[in-house]
ZAMARGU-4260 file (C-alpha; in steps of 0.2 Angstrom, whole numbers, plus 5000, padded with zeros to 4 digits):
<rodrens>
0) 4850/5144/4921 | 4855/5128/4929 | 4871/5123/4934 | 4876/5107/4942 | 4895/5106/4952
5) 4900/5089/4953 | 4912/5081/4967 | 4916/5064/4976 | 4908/5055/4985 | 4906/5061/5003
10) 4909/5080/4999 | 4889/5087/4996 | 4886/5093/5012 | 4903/5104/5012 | 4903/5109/4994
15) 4885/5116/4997 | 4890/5123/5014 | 4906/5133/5002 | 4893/5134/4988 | 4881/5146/4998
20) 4897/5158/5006 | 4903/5162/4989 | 4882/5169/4989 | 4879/5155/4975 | 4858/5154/4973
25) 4846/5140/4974 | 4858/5128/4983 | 4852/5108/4984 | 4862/5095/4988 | 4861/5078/4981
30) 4872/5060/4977 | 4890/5063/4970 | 4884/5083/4966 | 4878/5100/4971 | 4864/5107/4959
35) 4861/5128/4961 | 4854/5140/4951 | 4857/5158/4944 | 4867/5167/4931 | 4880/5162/4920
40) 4892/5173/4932 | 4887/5164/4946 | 4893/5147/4937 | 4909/5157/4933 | 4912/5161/4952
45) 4910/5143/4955 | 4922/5137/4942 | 4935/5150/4949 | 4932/5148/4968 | 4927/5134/4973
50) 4939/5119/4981 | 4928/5105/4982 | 4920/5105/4966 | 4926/5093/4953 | 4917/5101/4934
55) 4902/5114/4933 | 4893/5110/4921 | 4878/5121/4912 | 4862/5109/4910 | 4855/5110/4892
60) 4842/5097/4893 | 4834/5080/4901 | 4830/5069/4887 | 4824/5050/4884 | 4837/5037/4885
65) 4827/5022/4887 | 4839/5013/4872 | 4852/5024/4859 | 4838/5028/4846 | 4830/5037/4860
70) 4846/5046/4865 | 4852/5051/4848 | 4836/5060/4845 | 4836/5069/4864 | 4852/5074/4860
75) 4848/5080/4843 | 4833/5091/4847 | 4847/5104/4856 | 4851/5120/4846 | 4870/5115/4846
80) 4874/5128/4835 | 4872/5139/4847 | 4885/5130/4859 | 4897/5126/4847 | 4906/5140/4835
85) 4911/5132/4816 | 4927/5126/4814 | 4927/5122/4836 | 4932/5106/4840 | 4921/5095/4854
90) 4922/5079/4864 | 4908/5069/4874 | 4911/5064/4892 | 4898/5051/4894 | 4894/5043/4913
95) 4882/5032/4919 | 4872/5016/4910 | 4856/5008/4910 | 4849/4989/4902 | 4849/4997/4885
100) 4865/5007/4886 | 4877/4996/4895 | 4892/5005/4888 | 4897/5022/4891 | 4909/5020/4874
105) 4894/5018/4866 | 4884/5032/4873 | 4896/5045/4870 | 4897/5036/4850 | 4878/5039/4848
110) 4880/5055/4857 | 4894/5064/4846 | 4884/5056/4830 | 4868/5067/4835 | 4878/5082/4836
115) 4888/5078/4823 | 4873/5076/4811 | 4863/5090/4817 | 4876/5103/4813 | 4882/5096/4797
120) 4861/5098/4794 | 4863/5112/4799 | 4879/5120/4791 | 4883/5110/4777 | 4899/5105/4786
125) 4902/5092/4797 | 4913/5097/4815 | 4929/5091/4819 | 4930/5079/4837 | 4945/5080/4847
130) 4947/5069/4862 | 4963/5076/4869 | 4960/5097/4869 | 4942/5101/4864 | 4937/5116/4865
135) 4919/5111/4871 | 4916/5095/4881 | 4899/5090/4882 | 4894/5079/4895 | 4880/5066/4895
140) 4875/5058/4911 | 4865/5043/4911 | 4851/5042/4926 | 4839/5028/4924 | 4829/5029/4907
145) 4834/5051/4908 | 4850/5057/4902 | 4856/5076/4907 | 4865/5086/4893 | 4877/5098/4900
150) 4889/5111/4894 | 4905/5105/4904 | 4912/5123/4909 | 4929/5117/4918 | 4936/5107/4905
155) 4951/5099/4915 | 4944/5093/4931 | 4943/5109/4944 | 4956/5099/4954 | 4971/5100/4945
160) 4976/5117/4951 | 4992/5120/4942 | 5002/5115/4958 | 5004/5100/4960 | 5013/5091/4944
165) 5028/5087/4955 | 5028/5072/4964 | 5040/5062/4976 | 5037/5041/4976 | 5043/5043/4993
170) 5026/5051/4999 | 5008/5049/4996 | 5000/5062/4987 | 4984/5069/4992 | 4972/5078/4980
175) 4970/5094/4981 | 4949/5093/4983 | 4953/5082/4998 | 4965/5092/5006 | 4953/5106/5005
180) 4938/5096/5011 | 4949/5090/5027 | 4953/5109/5029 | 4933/5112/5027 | 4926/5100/5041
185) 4944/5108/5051 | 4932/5126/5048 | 4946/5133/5042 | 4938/5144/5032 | 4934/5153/5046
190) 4949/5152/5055 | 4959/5159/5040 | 4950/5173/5040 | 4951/5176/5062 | 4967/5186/5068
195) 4977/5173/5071 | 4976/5160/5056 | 4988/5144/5063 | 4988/5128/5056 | 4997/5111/5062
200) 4997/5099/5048 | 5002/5081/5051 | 5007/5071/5036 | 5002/5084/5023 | 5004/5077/5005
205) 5016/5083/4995 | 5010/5100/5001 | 4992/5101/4995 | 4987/5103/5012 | 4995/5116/5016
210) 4992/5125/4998 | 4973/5126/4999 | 4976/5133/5018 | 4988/5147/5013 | 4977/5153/4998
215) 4961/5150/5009 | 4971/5162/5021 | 4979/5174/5008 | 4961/5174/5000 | 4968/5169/4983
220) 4958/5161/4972 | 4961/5140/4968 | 4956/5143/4950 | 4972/5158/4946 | 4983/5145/4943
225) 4973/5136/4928 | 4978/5142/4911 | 4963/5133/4901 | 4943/5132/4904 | 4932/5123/4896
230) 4919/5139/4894 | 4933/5148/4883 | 4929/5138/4870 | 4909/5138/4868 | 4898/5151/4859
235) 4890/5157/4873 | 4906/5160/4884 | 4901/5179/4892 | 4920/5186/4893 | 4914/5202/4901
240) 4910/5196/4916 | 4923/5183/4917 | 4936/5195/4915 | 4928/5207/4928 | 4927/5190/4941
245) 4948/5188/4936 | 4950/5208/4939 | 4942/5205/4957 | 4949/5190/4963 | 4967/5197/4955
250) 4965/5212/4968 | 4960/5201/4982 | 4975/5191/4980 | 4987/5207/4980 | 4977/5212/4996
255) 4980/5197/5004 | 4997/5195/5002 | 5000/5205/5020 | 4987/5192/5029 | 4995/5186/5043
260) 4998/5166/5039 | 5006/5150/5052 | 5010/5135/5045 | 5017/5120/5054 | 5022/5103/5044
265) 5023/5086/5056 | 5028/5074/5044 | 5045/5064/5048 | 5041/5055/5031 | 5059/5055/5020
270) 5057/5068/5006 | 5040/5077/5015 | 5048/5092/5018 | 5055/5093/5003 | 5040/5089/4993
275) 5028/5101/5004 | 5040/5117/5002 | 5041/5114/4982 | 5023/5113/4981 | 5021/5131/4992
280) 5035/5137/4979 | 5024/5129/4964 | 5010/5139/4969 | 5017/5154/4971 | 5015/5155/4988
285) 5027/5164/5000 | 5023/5159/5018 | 5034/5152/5032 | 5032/5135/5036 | 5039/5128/5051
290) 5044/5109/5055 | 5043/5102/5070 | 5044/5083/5075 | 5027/5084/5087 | 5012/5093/5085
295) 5009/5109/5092 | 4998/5120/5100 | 4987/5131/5084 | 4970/5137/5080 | 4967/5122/5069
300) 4975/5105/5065 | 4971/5092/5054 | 4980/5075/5049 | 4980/5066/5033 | 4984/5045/5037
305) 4973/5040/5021 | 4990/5035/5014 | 4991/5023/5026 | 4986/5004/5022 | 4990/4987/5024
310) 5009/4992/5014 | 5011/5002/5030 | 5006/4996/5044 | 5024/5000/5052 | 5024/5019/5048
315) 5005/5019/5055 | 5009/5013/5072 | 5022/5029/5071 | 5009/5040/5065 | 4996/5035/5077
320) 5007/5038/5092 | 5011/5055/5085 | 4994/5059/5082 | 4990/5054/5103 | 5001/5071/5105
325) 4983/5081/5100 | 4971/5072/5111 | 4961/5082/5118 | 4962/5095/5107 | 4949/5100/5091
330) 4958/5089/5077 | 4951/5084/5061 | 4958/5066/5052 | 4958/5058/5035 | 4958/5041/5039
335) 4954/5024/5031 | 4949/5016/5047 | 4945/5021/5063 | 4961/5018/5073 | 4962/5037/5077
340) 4948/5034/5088 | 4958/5025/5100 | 4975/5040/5098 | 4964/5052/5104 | 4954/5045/5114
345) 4937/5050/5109 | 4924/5046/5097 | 4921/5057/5081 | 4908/5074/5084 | 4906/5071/5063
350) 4911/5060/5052 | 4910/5063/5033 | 4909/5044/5022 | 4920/5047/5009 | 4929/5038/4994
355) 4951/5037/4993 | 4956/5026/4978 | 4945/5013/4978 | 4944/5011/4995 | 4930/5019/5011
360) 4938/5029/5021 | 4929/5046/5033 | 4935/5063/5037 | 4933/5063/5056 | 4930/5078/5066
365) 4936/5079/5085 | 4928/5093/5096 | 4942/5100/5110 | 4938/5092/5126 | 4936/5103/5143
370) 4942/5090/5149 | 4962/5084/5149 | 4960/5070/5139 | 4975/5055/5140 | 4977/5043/5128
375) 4979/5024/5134 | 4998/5021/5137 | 5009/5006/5141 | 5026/5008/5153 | 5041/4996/5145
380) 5057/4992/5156 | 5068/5007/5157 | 5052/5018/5161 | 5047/5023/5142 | 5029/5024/5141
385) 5021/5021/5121 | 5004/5025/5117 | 4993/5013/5112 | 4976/5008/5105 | 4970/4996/5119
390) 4971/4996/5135 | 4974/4978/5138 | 4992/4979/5129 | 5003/4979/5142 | 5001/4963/5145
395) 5008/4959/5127 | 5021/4973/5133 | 5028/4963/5149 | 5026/4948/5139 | 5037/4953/5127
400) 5052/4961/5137 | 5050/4945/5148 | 5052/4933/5133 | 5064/4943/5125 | 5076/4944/5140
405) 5075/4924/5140 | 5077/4921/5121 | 5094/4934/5119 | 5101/4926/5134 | 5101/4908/5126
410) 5107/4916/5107 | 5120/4921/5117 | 5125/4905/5123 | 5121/4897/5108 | 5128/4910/5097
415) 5115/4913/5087 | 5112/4931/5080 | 5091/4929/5071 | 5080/4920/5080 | 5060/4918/5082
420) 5059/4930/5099 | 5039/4930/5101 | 5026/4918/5094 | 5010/4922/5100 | 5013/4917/5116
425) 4996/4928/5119 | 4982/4921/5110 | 4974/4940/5109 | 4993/4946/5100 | 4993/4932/5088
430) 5008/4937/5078 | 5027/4929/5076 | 5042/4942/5078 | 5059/4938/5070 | 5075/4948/5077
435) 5089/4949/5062 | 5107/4956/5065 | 5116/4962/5053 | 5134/4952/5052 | 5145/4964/5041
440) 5139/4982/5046 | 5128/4984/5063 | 5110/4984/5061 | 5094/4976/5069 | 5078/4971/5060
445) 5063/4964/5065 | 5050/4952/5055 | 5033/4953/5063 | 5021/4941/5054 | 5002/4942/5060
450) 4991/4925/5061 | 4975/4927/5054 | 4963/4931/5069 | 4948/4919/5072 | 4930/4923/5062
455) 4924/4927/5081 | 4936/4942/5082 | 4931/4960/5077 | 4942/4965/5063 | 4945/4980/5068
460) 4949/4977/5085 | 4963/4964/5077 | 4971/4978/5069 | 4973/4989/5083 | 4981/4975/5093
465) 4993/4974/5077 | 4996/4993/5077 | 5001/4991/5096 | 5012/4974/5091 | 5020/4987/5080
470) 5020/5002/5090 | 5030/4992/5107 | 5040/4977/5099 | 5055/4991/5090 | 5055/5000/5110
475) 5059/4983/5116 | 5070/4973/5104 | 5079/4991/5102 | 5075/4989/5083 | 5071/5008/5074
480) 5055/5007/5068 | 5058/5007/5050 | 5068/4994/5052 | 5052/4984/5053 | 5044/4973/5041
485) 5025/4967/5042 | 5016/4951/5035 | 4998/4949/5035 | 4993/4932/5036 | 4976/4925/5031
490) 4968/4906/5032 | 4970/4896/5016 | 4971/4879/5009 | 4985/4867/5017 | 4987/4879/5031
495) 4991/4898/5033 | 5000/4906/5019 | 5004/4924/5017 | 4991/4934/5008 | 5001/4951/5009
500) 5019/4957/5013 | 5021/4974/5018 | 5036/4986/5016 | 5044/4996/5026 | 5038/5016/5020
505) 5058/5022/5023 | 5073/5015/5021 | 5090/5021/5030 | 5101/5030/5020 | 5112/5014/5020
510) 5099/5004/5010 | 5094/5018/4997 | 5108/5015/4985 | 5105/5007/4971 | 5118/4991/4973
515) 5133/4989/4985 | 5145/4976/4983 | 5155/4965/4997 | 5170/4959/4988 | 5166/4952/4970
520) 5147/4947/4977 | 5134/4960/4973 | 5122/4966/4987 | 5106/4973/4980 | 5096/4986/4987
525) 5087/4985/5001 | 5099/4968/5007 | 5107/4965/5023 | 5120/4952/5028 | 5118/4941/5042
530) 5127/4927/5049 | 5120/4909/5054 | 5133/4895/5059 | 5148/4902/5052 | 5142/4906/5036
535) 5135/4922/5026 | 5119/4923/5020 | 5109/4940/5009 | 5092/4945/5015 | 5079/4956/5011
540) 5064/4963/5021 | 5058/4976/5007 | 5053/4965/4993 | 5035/4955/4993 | 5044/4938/4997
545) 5049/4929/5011 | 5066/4937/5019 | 5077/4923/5012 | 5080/4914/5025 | 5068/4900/5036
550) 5075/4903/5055 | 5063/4883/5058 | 5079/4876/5047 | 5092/4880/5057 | 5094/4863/5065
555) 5090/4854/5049 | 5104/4865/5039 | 5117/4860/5053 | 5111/4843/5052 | 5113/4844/5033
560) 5132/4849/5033 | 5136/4836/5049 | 5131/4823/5037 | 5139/4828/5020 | 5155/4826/5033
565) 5150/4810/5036 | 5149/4805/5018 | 5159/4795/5006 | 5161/4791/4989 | 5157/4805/4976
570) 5150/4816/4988 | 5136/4824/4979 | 5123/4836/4986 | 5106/4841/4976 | 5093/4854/4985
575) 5075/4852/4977 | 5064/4868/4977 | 5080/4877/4983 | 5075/4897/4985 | 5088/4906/4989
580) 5101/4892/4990 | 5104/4891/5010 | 5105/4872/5013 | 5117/4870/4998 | 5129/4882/5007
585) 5130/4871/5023 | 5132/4855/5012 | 5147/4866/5004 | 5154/4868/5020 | 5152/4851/5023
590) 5164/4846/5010 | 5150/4843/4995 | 5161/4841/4980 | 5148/4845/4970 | 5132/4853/4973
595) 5115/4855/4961 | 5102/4867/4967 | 5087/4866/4959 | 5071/4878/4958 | 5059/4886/4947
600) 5061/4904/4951 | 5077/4913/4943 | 5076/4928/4956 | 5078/4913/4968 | 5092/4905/4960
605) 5102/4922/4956 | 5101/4926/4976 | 5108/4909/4980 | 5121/4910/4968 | 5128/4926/4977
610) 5124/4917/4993 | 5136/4905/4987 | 5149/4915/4979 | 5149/4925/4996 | 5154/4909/5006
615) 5167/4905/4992 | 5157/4891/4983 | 5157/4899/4967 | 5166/4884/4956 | 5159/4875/4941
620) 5155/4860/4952 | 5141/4869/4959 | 5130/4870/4945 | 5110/4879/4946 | 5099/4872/4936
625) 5079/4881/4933 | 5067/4869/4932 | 5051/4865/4937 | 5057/4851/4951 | 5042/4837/4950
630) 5047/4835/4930 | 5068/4839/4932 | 5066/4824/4946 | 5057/4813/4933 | 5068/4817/4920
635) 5083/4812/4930 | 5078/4796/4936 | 5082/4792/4918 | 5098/4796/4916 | 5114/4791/4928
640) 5114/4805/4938 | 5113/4802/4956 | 5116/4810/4972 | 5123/4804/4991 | 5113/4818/5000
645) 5094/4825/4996 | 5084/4839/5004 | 5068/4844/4997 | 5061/4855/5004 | 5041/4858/4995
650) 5028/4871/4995 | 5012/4868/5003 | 5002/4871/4987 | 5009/4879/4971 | 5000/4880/4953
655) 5013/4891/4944 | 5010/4893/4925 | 5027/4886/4921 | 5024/4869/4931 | 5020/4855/4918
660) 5006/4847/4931 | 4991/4861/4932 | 4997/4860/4951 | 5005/4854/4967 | 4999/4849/4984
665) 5010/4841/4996 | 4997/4829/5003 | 4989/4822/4987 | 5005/4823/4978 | 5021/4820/4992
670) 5021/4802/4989 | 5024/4803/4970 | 5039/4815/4973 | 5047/4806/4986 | 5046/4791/4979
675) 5056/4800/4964 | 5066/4808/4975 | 5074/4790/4984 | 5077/4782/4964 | 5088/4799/4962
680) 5101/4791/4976 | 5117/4782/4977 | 5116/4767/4986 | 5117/4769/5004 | 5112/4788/5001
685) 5099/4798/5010 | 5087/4812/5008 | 5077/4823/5021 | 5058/4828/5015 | 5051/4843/5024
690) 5035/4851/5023 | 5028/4864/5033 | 5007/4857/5032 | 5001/4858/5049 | 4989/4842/5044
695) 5002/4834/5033 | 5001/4814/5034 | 5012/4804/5024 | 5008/4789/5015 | 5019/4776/5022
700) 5009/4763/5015 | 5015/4769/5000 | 5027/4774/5000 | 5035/4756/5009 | 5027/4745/4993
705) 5039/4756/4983 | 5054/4751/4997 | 5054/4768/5002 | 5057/4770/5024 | 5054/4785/5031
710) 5059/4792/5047 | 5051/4806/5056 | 5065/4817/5062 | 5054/4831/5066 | 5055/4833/5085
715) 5075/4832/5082 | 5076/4849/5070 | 5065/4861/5078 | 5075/4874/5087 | 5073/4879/5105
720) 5064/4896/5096 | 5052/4886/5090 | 5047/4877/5104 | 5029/4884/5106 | 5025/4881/5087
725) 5033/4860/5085 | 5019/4860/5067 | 5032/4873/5060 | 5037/4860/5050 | 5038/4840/5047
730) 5053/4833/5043 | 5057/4814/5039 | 5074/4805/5032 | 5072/4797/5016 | 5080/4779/5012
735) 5079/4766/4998 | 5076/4750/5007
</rodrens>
């Protein structure tokens, strides 16, 4: 017979390697599969053993595919009632395509026909299909203009073992054919079955790491757990020897229950433990597992960071740091990068290319060194040494403590509590760090947005410099390092804009609820309070947004309430493209005797409503309004409302579905809006126009034909904080002439 065991991408090698210890014949590797020979018990051995396989199938046949007529007939020249028993039910699990076949709906369509005609030829009754349970799946792969017709004898994929149905969103699974190939390249085959089997598994997921090693070491079969196979329902199913394979592997399991078996979990993940112990419980498993906070000394080790990405990059300098405690020793790593390289100090001994999710990522094996083997460190005031991924961050190190000493020393004179502490002062560490303190109940947060790196830079080695922002900046600003938030920035039009917003991976017990409230004014999870020129203000470092708050305004919010002061008359303040309502508050406090806050987003206008409400503004003379600002501004300029103080604040570019023009650029379009803007004023009134386009010009010619003056007030309303980046924003005063 022929057999074929599939599995993913990157897994041949070690499959055929397990493959040939569970004495399987005629081993051959190829792409995405390991083909072997033998009996049907061998197949069966397979199905039950191995860890790495995904399906074993039985190959029937290698017919024509070169278009569906050909592959109807292929397929209808097997003998299928000899596979399939009257009244079973069957499915076809079709892969692959060619230029004729371009569907794989439609390849298993013309698939199931030929079966379906041929036994209905063949028995006068026509068999039943059933895509959820069958009790035969027939798999048809497409290779070329050749198509292999299998007997698919797992059924269910081989890696749901029965274990792992529980899962906790706080940690990232890992499944169970990985966690058995990290262990494989580990050699923990043979180590489980050495005197002393120890095992130090850093960041395990959910358990299934630790699973496949304690069966591997209590020699109990993967397949035990399953309760269906995909041979019990085909006519040729040889129960005799099946049964005999159960009868062994049942009595080698009861053996191995007294196997001496060490477990060690370094996860510091919330819910890990937790997660890890359940699946061990799950599969039936009783071992001790010990949990420790650093790695320790064992006769293997292995680390899963897979789980790690852009959405994590916080929790990844943490885990790399951790992972520098084994340098030097034999380690094996799932990783989607090769940032391990640089915790350990040394370059992979083998590396195995394989697939997580969508993305590449490499089992990487590290040999022990003879050699005591020091990962690269940096020494931050106090004497605290943090490990890092290059060498040359210390001087982003001394930096930082030296600017941060100089910056908290004036928000202390200027009583300021969140301000812009680092702003790639180092081209090399070309990111912006925002310190937050929390105004209501104590806490510290940091905002660490990264510039895009220039083409010329290795991406790679821009990501490490990042991991060592993120692994030194919490040490120095005193900020716990899930109390971190990261931004990726990349290049687009009008300037660099956000491409992705990461989250912190944990949140402090604080934040976990599911609302809190101050007073009457709810706080939703994941919110903090802070405090900027006497007033109160909600922001938020979880959600993919900015925090609520643009630290650059400062001066021009305080400029904002010392001029509603200085206002008369009806004392009416309107804020265009609002967010989350900040400059109305400040006109509030002002004395605005009536406020209209505009914006086109409700999650917007909802948080500056509480912001609002918070400071005690919560009467119906402050009125929020929905809209999409270019038409609500057109619209009002024909009716009698009018406002004695402006600010507009615009986006760089938007083209929201909701927005009546297909988009909006402030330099094509600024001089059309501020032109609307002035016609909305009371005489004598004023607006202020910010933009924060690097390259932003305005149109004064323009604009002064339609006896519109403008006034750059830039220079007067960036912060000292800002002092290194003055294109953080423009600002001008708008007047009607």
């Amino acid at each position: 017979m022929e057999f074929v065991a599939t599995c993913p991408k990157g897994f041949e090698r070690l499959l055929a390697d397990e493959l040939t210890r569970l004495k399987t014949p005629q081993v051959r590797p190829l792409a995405g599969k390991v083909s072997f020979g033998g009996e049907l018990v061998d197949a069966y051995r397979a199905c039950l053993w191995s860890r790495l396989a995904s399906r074993v199938l039985l190959v029937l046949a290698r017919v024509d595919a070169h278009d569906s007529d050909a592959l109807y007939e292929g397929v209808s020249s097997i003998a299928w009632e000899s596979h399939l028993a009257a009244g079973a039910t069957f499915a076809i699990d079709a892969h692959g395509t060619n230029a004729q076949l371009r569907n794989t709906q439609f390849v298993a369509l013309r698939s199931k026909d030929a079966i379906v005609d041929r036994l209905t030829s063949v028995r006068g009754a026509r068999p039943l299909t059933d895509t959820t349970r069958p009790d035969l799946t027939v798999s048809v792969r497409l290779s070329g203009q050749r198509a292999t017709i299998s007997i698919d004898l797992a059924g269910v994929p081989l890696f749901r073992r029965g274990y792992d149905s529980r899962t906790d969103a706080r940690v990232a699974p890992l499944r169970p054919d990985y966690a058995a190939a990290l262990l494989a390249a580990a050699g923990w085959d043979s180590t489980a079955r050495s005197q002393d089997p120890s095992l130090t598994a850093l960041w395990a997921g959910q358990g299934s790491v630790l699973v496949e090693a304690a069966q591997q070491a209590l020699d109990r079969a993967p397949g035990l757990l399953r309760t269906h196979w995909g041979f019990e329902g085909w006519a040729g199913h040889d129960a005799a020897a099946w049964n005999s394979l159960l009868e062994e592997a049942d009595a080698r399991a009861e053996a191995g229950e007294k196997n001496p078996c060490s477990l060690t979990l370094v996860d510091t993940r919330a819910g890990a433990e937790a997660a890890c112990r359940q699946a061990l419980r799950a599969a039936g498993l009783s071992v001790d597992l010990r949990v420790a906070k650093e790695p320790v000394p064992s006769a293997c080790a292995v680390a899963d960071l897979s789980w790690i990405g852009d959405d994590a990059l916080a929790t990844e300098a943490s885990a790399l740091a951790s992972l520098a405690g084994l340098a030097g020793s034999s380690v094996t790593v799932l990783s989607r990068d090769a940032a391990p390289d640089g915790a350990l100090g040394a370059e992979p001994a083998e590396k195995h290319e394989v697939i997580v999710g969508r993305d590449p990522a490499s089992i990487r094996v590290y040999e022990a060194s003879p050699e005591t083997v020091e990962p690269a460190t940096v020494e931050l005031p106090g004497g605290e040494r943090v490990t890092v991924l290059v060498g040359a961050s210390d001087q982003f190190a001394r930096r930082l403590a030296k600017v941060a000493k100089l910056r908290a020393k004036w928000a202390r004179r200027e009583d300021v509590t969140c301000y812009r502490v680092y702003d790639a002062d180092l081209p090399d560490y070309a990111v912006a760090i925002e310190l937050f303190e929390g105004s209501e109940t104590p806490g510290r947060w940091l905002q660490i947005s990264e510039y895009a790196a220039p083409r010329g830079v290795d991406p790679e080695l821009a990501r490490r410099r990042l991991l060592d922002v993120l692994a030194i900046a919490p040490r120095v600003l005193g900020v716990a390092p899930e109390d971190v938030s990261v931004r990726v920035r990349t290049r687009a039009r009008g300037g660099s804009q956000y491409a992705d917003e990461a989250r912190p991976s944990r949140r402090n017990a604080r934040d976990a609820r599911s609302s809190r409230r101050r007073g009457a004014v709810e706080l939703p999870a994941g919110s903090h309070l802070i405090d900027e020129g006497g007033l109160t203000f909600e922001v938020n470092f979880d959600a993919r947004h900015d925090c609520g708050i643009f630290l650059d305004h400062r001066e021009t919010r305080s400029r904002i309430r010392e001029m509603m002061k200085q206002t008369k008359g009806s004392k009416r303040f309107l804020n265009l493209f609002a967010y989350t309502g900040t400059a109305t508050c400040y006109a509030a406090d002002g004395g605005a005797k009536y406020t209209t806050t505009v914006d086109l987003s409700r999650p917007s206008l909802d948080w500056a409503r509480r912001n609002m409400a918070r400071n005690g503004f919560d009467g119906r003379e402050h009125e929020f309004v929905q809209a999409d600002v270019l038409a609500w501004v057109s619209e009002q300029r024909h009716t009698k409302n009018r406002w004695d103080l402006v600010f507009c604040d615009v986006p760089t570019f938007s083209n929201s579905a909701r927005m009546r023009k297909a988009s909006f650029d402030v330099q094509r379009d600024h001089a059309e809006l501020i032109i609307g803007v002035s016609r909305l004023l009371v005489r004598g009134g004023t607006a202020i126009f910010s933009c924060n386009l690097r390259t932003f010009k305005p149109d004064v010619e323009k604009l002064e034909r339609a006896g519109v003056r403008l006034t750059d007030i830039t220079d007067e309303t960036i912060p000292e904080d800002f002092s290194r980046n003055r294109k953080i924003h423009h600002a001008y005063l708008v007047e009607r002439v």
